[in-house]
N, C-alpha and C positions, 0 to 999 in steps of 0.2 A: 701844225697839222692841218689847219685851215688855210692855210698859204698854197694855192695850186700852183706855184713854180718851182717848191718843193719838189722831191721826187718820192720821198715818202710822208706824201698828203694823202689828206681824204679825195680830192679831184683827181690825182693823180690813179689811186688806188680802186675804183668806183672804174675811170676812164678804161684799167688795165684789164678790168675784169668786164667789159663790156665787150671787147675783143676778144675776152677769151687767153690774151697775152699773158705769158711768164713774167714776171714784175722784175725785168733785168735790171733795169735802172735802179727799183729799190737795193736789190742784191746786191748790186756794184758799192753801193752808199756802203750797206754792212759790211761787204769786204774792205773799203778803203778803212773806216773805222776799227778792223781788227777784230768784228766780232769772232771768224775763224780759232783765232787761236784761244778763244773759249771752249772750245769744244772739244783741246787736247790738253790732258792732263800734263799739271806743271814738270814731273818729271820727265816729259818728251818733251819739253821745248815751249808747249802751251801756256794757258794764264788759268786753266780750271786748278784749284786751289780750294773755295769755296763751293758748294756747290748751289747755295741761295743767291750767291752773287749772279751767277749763271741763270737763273729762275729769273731773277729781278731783270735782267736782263732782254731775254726771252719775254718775259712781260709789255716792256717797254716797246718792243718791236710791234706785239698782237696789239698795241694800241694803236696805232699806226694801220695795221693790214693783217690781218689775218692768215690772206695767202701767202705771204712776203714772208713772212715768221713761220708758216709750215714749212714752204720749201726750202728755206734756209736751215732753217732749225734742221730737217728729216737726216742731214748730215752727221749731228750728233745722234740722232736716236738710231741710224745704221752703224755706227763706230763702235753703239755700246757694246757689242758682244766680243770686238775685239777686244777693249779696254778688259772686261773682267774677267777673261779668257784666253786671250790671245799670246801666241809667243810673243819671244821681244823683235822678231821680226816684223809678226804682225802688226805687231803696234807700233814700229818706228816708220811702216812705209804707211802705216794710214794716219801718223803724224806727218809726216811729211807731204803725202798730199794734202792735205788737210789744211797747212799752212800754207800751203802753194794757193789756196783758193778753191781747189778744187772739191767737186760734190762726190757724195757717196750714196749709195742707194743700200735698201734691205729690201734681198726678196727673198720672201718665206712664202705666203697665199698665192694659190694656183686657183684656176678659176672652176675647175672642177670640185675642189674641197672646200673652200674658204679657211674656217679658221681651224679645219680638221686636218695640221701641219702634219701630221704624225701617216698622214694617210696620202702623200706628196708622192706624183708620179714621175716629176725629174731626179734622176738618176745620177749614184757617182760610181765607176768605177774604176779601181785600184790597176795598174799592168806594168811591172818594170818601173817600179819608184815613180809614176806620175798617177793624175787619176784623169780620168774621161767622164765629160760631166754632159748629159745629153736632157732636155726635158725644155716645157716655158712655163715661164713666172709672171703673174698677172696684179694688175691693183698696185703696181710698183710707183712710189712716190720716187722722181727723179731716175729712172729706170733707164731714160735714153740720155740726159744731162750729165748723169753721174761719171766720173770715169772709172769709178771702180764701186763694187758692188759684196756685199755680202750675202753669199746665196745657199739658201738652205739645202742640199739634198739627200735622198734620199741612198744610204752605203748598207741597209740590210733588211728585214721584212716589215710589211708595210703594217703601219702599226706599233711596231717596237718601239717601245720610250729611248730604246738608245739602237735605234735605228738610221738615224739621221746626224748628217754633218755639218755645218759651216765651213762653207770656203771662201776667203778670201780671191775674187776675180777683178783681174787688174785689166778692163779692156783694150790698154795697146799694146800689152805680152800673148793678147790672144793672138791666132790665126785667123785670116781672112777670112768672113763669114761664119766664124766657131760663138758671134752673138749677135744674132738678126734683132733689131729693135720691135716692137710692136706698134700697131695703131695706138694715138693718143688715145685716151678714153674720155668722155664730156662728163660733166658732173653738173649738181643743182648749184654745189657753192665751190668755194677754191677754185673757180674756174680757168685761171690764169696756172694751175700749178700743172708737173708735168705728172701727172697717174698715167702710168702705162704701160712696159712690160717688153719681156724681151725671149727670144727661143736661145738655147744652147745648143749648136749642133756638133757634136764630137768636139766641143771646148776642152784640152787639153791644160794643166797646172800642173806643177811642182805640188810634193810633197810639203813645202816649205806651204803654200797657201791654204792648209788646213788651221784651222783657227782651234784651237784646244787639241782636242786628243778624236780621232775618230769617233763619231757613236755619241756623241757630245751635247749636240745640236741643243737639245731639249732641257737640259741643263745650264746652259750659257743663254738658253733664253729667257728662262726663270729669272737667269739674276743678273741679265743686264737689261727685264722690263724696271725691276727694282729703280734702275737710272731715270729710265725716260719715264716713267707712269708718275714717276715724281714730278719729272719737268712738263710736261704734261698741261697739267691745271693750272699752269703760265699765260699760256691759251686763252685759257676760260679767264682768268681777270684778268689780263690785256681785253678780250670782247665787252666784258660788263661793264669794268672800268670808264671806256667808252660810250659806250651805248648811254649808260646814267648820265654818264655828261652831256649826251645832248638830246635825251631829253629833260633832263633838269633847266639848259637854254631856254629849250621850248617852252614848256609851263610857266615859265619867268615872263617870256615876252607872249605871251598867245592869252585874248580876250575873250572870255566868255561870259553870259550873263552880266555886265556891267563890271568885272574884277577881272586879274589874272586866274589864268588854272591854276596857277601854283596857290590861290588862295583857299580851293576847295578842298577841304579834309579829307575828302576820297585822293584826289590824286598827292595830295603831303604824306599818307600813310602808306601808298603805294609806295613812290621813290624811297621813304625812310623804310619797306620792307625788301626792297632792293640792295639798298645802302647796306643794310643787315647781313642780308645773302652775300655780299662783296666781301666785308667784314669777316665772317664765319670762313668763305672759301681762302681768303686770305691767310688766315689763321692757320688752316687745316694746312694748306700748301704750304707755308712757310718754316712749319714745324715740321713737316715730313723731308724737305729737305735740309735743316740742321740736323734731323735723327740721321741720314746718310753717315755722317759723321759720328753723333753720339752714341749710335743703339741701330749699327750696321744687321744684326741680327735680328732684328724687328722689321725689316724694311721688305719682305714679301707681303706683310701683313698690313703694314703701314701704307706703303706704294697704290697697293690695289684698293683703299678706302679713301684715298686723297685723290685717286682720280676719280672715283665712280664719283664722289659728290659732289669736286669741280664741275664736271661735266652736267650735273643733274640739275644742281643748286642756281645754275648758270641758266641751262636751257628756261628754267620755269621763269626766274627772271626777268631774263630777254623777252618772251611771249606776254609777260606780264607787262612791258614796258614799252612793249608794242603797243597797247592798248589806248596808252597817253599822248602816243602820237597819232592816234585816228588812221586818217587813208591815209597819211603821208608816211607811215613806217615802211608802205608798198611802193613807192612810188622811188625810182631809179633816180631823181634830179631834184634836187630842191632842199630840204634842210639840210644842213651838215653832208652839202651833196650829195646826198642820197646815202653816206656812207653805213646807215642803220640798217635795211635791207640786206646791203652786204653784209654784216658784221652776220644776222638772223640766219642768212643761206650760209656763210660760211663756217660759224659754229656748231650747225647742225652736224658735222661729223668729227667733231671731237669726244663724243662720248663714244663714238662706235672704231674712233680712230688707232691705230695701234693696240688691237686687243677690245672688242667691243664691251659691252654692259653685261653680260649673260658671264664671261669669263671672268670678270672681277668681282661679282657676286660670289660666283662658284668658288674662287680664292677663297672669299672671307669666309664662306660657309664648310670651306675645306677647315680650319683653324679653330671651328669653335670646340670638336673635344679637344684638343688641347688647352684653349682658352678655362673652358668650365673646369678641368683636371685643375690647372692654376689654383682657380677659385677656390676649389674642395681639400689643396691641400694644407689651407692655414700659411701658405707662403706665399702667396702674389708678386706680381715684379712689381721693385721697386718704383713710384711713380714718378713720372717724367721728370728731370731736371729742368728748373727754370730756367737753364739757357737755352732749353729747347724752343722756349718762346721769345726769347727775348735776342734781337739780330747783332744789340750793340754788344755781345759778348763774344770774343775771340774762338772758334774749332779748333780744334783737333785738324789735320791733315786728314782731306778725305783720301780710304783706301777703297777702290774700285772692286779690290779684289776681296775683301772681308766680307762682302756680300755671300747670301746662304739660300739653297734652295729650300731650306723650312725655317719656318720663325717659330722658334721655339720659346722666346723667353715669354712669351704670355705678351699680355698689351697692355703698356704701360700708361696710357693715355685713361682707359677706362677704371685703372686702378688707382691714377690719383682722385677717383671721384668719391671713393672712401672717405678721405681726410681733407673733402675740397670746402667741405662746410667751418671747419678748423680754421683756413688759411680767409675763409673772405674775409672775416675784421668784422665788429663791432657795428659799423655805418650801413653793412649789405642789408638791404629790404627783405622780409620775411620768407617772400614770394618765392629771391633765388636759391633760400637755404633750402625751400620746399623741393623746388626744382633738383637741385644739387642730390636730395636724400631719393628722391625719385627715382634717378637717371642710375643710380648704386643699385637701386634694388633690382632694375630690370636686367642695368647690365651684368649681374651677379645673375638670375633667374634666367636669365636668356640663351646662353652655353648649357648649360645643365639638365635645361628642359628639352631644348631641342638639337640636340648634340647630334650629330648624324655618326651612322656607323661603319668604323675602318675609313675607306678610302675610294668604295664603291660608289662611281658617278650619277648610277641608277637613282635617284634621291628623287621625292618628291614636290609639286611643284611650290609646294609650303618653303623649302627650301632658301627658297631666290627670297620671300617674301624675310624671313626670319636675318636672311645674313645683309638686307637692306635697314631694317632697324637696328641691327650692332649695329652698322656702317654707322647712321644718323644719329645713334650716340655720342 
């Protein structure tokens, strides 16, 4: 990574985003490597099998570059609605481009609504077995690179939860100007990636490029964020992962007061609470992608608590770790080529990325009467299986498709805290049994007291606060 003749270096990576350049060269590395055919399940032809494989994966990359791992990666996170929705057509032509090399984009957000999909003013309409698909899509990651795209529109009143479609648009079956590209957009980080956006004008498609069933939309997005919200928090330790590493360099070799910094107990308990947060986000992602597998029906609840904390647990970190590098965390050239900075601007839109922080709160706090119902009924779900943590154990075949718009079985991660004092052994220090009996009581009192009512989004702003602490359970 410190080798600038590398193409996926930190010089390299620093250099691309100084330009403002797409990181083609890194891209090319991942393609020549095969990462692609991660990204299509093994019964199309692909290598997704695993789906932590794929994480670990994805990881690896964010160590490396951040923009290089978004634009790449945005490929699988535009495919998921085909995968857990999609006819077998759908899914065999976006496996097959897919394996070709080729990118795919997801546009859902118009720049008049944002994340208020439901209220999208591109249009589909149905006439003699095709549809006419007219409107523009904004904020689009790969939007003009992609050659095919998954694009949300809008088939009946604005607002309707089953108002909205996915189409599969395959840009050279269009017509001549049926999709004008948009200006790039500049951003603070990712600056090298393509955000930007395209018009449909009287874009014509086959019936065949409907992806589920008309009306669909809203549903198919449910549960193929389930996928990516998991992969997601890859991101975020690929960033930390790096960033600790250099400034743990630093502090090792940088003189202060007659010692290294690494000797002053301020900055050893900072990196060790760093270290921690890397640890904990580790844990949390890693486990969320084996339940894909084990406890497919837990994963709208699971998904949307494994991101918001990646993303959270990460941010404070970073800012935190900025601190040990003084001026140089600012400065574009010079330690670990400047690649900390980038790493700071780039991460910053991982927590709002695909589904911001206000939408994954609102998830978990959608979940807690059911949660507290669990509690009250003397039946709890069973709690986590240790393979869930543990990676040297062999899955199940993930099914894409077993994914659910509601988690119903309650959440098993908080219900082994019941019996967690049970299982530490004899050796655990008093402190964590104290801890362990704690974290039972609140997470038990916490559904029950503040259960929100029905399904009414009108909720108070107590709301966000309450379904932040389950999260941090």
């Amino acid at each position: 990574a410190r080798d600038p003749a590398i193409p996926l270096s930190f010089a390299r990576a620093v250099e691309s985003d100084e330009r403002e350049a797409y990181p083609e060269e890194a891209c090319r590395v991942l393609d020549r490597w095969g990462l692609p055919a991660w990204y299509v399940p093994a019964a199309l032809g692909g290598r997704l099998e695993r789906f932590d494989e794929l994480a670990l994966a994805m990881r690896l990359v964010a160590r490396r570059d951040l923009t290089a791992a978004i634009a790449h990666g945005k490929t699988f996170i535009a495919a998921a609605a085909g995968w857990v929705g999609g006819s077998d057509a759908v899914r065999a032509t976006l496996a097959r481009r897919i394996l070709a090399g080729e990118q795919v984009a997801l546009a859902v957000h118009e720049e008049a609504h944002g994340s208020d999909v439901l209220a999208a003013d591109t249009t589909a309409i149905e006439a003699d077995g095709r549809w006419r698909l007219d409107g523009s899509k904004w904020l689009v990651n790969n939007a003009t690179r992609g050659t095919a795209a998954l694009v949300q529109a809008r088939t009946g009143r604005p607002g309707d939860p089953r108002g909205a479609t996915f189409f599969l648009l395959e840009k050279d079956r269009l017509a001549p100007g049926a999709c004008v590209p948009l200006p790039r957009l500049s951003t603070h980080g990712v600056r090298g990636a393509d955000f930007s956006g395209f018009e449909l004008r009287d874009a014509r498609v086959d019936a065949a490029a409907v992806v589920g069933r008309p009306g669909e939309a809203l549903d198919l997005m449910i549960r193929a964020f389930q996928l990516t919200r998991t992969l997601i928090p890859s991101l975020s330790l690929g960033a930390l992962d790096t960033a600790l590493r250099i400034v743990l360099d630093f502090v090792l070799e940088r003189r202060l007061y007659g010692a290294r910094a690494w000797d002053l107990p301020l900055v050893r308990h900072g990196l060790v609470d760093a270290f921690v947060d890397l640890t904990l986000v580790e844990v949390v992602a890693t486990s969320a992608a084996r339940a894909l597998h084990l406890r497919p029906g837990q994963m709208r609840l699971r998904s949307a608590i494994a991101k918001f904390l990646a993303g959270h647990l990460t941010a404070a970190s970073l800012a935190s770790l900025a601190g040990f590098l003084g001026a140089r965390h600012y400065l574009r050239a010079g330690h670990g080529h400047g690649i900390f900075q980038k790493i700071l601007r780039d991460h910053a839109v991982v927590p709002v990325f695909h589904a911001g922080s206000f939408l994954l709160l609102e998830t978990i706090h959608l979940h807690l009467p059911d949660l507290a119902r669990a509690r009250r009924s003397g039946k709890p779900p069973e709690p986590a299986p240790p393979s869930s943590f543990d990676p040297s154990v062999d899955l199940p075949p993930l099914d894409e498709r077993a994914l659910v718009v509601w988690a119903r079985e309650g959440d098993e991660a908080t219900a082994g805290l019941a019996d967690l004092e049970s299982r530490l052994g004899p050796g655990t220090v008093d402190l964590v049994r104290w801890l362990a009996a704690q974290l039972d009581a609140e997470a038990a009192a916490l559904p029950a007291a503040h259960a929100p009512e029905g399904r009414d989004t009108r909720r108070p702003p107590q709301s966000v606060d309450r379904a932040r602490r389950y999260a941090r359970h």
